[in-house]
Structure formats: C-alpha cells, structure tokens
N, C-alpha and C positions, 0 to 999 in steps of 0.2 A: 761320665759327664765330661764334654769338651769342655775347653777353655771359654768359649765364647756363651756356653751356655752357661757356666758359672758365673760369669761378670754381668748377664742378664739375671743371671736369679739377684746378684748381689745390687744391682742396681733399683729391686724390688722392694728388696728386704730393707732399705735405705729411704724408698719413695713411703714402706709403711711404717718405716721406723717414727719416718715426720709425721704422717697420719697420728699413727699411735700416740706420741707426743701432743699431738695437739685436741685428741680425743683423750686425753688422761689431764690434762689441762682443764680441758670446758666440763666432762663429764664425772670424771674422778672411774677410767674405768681401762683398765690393765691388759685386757686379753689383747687387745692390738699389737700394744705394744713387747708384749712376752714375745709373741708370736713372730714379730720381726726379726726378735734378738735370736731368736732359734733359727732363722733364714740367713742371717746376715754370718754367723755363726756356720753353718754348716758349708755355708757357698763359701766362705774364706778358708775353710779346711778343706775343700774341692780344689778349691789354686794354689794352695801351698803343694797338696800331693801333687799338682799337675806338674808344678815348678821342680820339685826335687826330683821326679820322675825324669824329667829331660835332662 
C-alpha cells in the first residue's frame, strides 16, 4: 500500500467512523461503527510501517 493510498483509506475510515456514530446514536446499531475502527486501524499501521520503512 502507498502512502497516499493509506491516508485515503484513512480518510474513509474517519468519514465512516462519523457515519457510524451517528447511526449508533439514532439507531442503537454498531456494525458501522466496528467497522470503521478496523479501517482506521489498519490504515494507520500502513503509515507507521511506511514511515519507519524510509
């Protein structure tokens, strides 16, 4: 994964994190929200290795 492709997944994982939030809010319903944190998550251990790597 590039760099630049990490900080788009990461900027997903953040657009659904607020989805998630605000569908666990009105709905009372989690899977959005999990799901982000597993994007948001994995995209940010993508730029750490990118970083240490250089």
């Amino acid at each position: 994964m590039t760099k630049n492709t990490a900080i788009m997944c990461l900027g997903g994982g953040v657009f659904l994190f607020i989805l998630g939030a605000v569908r666990l809010w009105n709905q009372g319903d989690w899977v959005l929200l999990i799901l982000s944190i597993l994007i948001i998550a994995f995209s940010t251990s993508s730029l750490l290795k990118i970083k240490n790597s250089e």
